[in-house]
N, C-alpha and C positions, 0 to 999 in steps of 0.2 A: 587567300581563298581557302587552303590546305586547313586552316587555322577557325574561321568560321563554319567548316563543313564539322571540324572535331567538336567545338562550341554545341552546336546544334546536336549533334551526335551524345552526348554528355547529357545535353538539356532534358531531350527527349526521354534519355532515358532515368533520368531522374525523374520527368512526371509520370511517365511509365507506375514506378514503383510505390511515388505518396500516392496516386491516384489507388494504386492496390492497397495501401495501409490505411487511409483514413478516407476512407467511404463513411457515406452517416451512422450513426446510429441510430436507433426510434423505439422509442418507448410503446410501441404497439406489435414489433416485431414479430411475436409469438399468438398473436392476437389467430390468427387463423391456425398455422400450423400443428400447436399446441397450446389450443387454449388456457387449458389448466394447470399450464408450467407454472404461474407466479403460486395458483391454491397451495400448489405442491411444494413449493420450496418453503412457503410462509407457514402451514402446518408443519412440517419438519422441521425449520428452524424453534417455532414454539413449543415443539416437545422437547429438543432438544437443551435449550434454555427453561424449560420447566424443571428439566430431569438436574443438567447444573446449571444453576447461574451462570458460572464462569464462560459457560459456552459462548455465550452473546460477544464475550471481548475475543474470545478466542478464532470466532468468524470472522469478526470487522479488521482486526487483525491480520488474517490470507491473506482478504481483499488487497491491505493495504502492503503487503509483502509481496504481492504479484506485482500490484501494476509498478512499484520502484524498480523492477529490474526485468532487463530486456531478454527476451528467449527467444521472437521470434522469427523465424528463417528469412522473411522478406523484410523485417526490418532491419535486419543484419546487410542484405541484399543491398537494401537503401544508402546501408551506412558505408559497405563497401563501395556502391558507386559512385557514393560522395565523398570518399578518399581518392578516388583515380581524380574525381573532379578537380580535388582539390591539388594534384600532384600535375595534373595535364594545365592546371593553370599558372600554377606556379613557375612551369616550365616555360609557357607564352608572357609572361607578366602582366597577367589579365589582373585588374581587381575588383575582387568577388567579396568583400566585405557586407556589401550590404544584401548577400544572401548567406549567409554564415546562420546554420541551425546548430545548437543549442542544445536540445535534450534528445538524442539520438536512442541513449542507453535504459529504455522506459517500454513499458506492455504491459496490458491487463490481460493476459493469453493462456491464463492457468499452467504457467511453468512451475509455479510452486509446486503444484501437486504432484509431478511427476516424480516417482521412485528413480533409485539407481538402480542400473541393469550392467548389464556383460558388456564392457562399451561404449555405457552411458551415464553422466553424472549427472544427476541434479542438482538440485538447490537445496534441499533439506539439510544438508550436513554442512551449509554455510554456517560460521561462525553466530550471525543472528538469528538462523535458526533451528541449530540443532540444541536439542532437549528444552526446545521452546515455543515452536509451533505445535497448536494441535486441530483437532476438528476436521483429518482427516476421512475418520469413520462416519462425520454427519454427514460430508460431501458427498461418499462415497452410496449414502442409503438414498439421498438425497434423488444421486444419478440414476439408480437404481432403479426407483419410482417413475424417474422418467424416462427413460428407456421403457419403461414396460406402457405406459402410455402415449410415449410417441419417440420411435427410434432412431437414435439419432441425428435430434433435432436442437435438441438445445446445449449448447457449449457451456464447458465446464466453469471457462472465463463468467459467462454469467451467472450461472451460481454460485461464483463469489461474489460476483456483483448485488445481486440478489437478497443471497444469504445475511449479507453485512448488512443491508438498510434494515431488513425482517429482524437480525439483532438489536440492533440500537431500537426498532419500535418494541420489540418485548420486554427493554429493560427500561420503557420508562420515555424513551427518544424520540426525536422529530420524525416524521417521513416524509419521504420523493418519490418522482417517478424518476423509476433509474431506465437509463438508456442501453437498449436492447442491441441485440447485433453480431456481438465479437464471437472471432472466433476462434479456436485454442490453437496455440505453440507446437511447435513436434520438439523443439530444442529448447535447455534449460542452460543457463551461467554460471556456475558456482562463484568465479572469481568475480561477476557482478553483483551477486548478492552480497559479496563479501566486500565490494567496494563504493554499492552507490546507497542500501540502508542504512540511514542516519543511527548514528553510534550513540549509545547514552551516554556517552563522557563530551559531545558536540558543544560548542559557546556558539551561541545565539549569531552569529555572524556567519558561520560554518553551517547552520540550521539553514539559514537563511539560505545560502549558495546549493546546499541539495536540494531547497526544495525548487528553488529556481531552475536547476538543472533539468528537474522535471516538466518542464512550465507552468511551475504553481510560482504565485505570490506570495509575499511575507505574512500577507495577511491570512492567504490561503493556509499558511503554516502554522500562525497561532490558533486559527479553528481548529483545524484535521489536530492539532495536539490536545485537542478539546476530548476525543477518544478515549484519552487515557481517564477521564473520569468512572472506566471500567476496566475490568483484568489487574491484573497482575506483576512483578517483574522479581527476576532474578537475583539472590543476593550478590554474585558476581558483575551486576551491573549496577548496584548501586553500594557498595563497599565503601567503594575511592571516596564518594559524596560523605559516606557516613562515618570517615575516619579522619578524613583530610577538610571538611567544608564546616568545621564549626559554626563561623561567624553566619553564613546565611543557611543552617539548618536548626530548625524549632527543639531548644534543647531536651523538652520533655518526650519529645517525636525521636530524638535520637536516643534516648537512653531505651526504648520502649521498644526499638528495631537492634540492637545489639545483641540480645539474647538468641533473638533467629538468624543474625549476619556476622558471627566473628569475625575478629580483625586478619585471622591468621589465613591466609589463600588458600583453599583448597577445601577448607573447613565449613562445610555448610551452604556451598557455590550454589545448590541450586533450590535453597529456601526460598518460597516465594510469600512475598508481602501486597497487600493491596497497593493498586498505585492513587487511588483515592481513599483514603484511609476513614474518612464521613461516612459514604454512601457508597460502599465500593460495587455493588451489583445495581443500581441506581442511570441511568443516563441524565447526566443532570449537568450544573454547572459550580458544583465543589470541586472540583480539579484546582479552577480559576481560583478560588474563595481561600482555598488550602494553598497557594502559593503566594499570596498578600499573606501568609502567615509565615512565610519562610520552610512550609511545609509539601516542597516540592520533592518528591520520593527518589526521582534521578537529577544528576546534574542539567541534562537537557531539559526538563522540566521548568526546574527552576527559573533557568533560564530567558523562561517570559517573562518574570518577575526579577531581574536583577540592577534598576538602574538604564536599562536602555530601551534600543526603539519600540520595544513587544510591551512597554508598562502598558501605554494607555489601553490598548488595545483588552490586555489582559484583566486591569483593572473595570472598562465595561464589562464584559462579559462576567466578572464575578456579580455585578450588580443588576443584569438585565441578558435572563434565560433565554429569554426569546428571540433577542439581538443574536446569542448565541447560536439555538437550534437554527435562524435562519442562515448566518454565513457556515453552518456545518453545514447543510445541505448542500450549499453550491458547492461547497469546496468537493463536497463528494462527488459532488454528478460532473465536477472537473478534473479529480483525479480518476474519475476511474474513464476517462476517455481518452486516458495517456496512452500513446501510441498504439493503440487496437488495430487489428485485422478483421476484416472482413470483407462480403463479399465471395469472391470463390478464393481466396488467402486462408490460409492453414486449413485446418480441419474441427468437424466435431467429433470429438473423441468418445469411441464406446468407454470407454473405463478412462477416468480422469487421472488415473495411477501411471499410464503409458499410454504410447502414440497409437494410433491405428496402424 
């Protein structure tokens, strides 16, 4: 009996907490509140991508560095009480297998943008992205605007969400209705950002398993890599590729990135090269077209094209844009719904910089 009342105990309060974490989202969200949150976001993002191009990857980009790593309090919550679950069962030799979750470590809650403070570390100065994230300043003008038109009302989380679709349509991109709702982090991971963004030295198997982790599909994964047909990357991340990967890197593509990547560490680390070397300010589908050429910029890249399960997939989409723009869009209105709060869960943050 002792044992069913703990069960029950457990249970409860495990839907307690999904019920706080993934309430809906809705694409009409803002519709009363602040009407003219999306004019505002989608003007600021077009000036901003007017003023650089590069801006456009550099949004889509947050986006997608928020929602891979978890920051917030109640999904922490969650994951705490599904460790006691998991320890109080093990204790009774209950088996709980067929409720076994999966991507725990995930949020779109705007912990990226959080600074470090007196006490508090962020994410920024994670290995992925320090001296590599940018597009702070647009968020920050972005919130700015609205605040001054309706205060605090709209979370930061969605101005990444936002910002990112409004880039990919300025440079060329599909559009969606992105789904409204979430709401921002007070707590940031450094050691999760350092551990669950996919590394550019990842084999296609490895790709595979984080993207799973977050509850995307493989397929979901050869899309959302569809991204890189804008921005940029570091020559510290694609060195190894350009020194060690002969056989499947386009020899005239590697003689042509040497000059900006030397061999020797430390020498040029943070030269940056287009990751679509065609149309690099472009939303298009040469990413695809340039790696049936062997002219994949990173290893992970590559990667879609090397002999295994991501050809077919990769081979369409070099030959049918549309195929493409359409599995982006889902993949996107599926990532960015990875573990969101909302509801009365976290907060909307006056300065997207720190907590309230």
């Amino acid at each position: 009996m002792a044992s069913r009342h703990a069960f029950a105990f457990y249970t409860m309060a495990l839907l307690l907490a999904a019920a706080a974490v993934s309430a809906q989202l809705s694409t009409d969200f803002y519709d009363e509140t602040c009407p003219d949150a999306l004019d505002i976001i989608e003007s600021a993002v077009r000036a901003a991508v007017s003023k650089e191009s590069r801006m456009g990857a550099s949004l889509l980009r947050l986006h997608f560095h928020d929602c891979f790593v978890n920051a917030s309090a109640i999904c922490r919550l969650f994951q705490n009480l599904w460790k006691h679950f998991l320890l109080f069962s093990s204790t009774m030799k209950l088996d709980i297998s067929e409720y076994e979750l999966n991507y725990w470590a995930s949020g779109c809650d705007g912990s990226v943008l959080l600074d470090d403070a007196p006490g508090f570390t962020g994410e920024k100065t994670a290995v992925p992205n320090k001296n590599s994230l940018r597009g702070f300043d647009v968020v920050d003008d972005i919130k700015a605007q609205l605040e001054d038109s309706c205060n605090q009302t709209v979370s930061c989380a969605d101005i990444l969400a936002v910002a990112a679709r409004d880039s990919v349509v300025a440079l060329g991109g599909p559009t969606w209705d992105v789904e409204l709702g979430r709401r921002d982090g007070t707590t940031a991971s450094l050691d999760d950002a350092n551990n669950d963004l996919p590394a550019p030295t990842l084999d296609l198997g490895d790709l595979i398993k984080a993207f799973a982790n977050k509850g995307l599909s493989a397929s979901d994964m050869i899309a959302l890599s569809g991204g890189h047909t804008i921005g940029q990357a570091r020559c510290v991340n694609f060195r190894g590729r350009l020194y060690n990967e002969t056989t499947s890197l386009d020899a005239s593509m590697a003689s042509s990135l040497k000059s900006r990547c030397p061999s020797a560490k430390g020498n040029g680390d943070d030269n940056t090269l287009p990751l679509d070397s065609s149309t690099s300010y472009v939303f298009d589908n040469f990413y695809y077209k340039n790696l049936l050429r062997n002219k994949g910029l990173l290893h992970s890249d590559q990667q879609l094209f090397s002999g295994g399960s991501a050809d077919a997939q990769t081979k369409t989409y070099a030959s049918d844009m549309a195929g493409f723009f359409d599995d982006f869009r889902d993949a996107m209105v599926k990532m960015g719904g990875i573990g969101v709060v909302t509801g009365s869960g976290g907060q909307v943050r006056l300065n997207c910089r720190k907590a309230n």
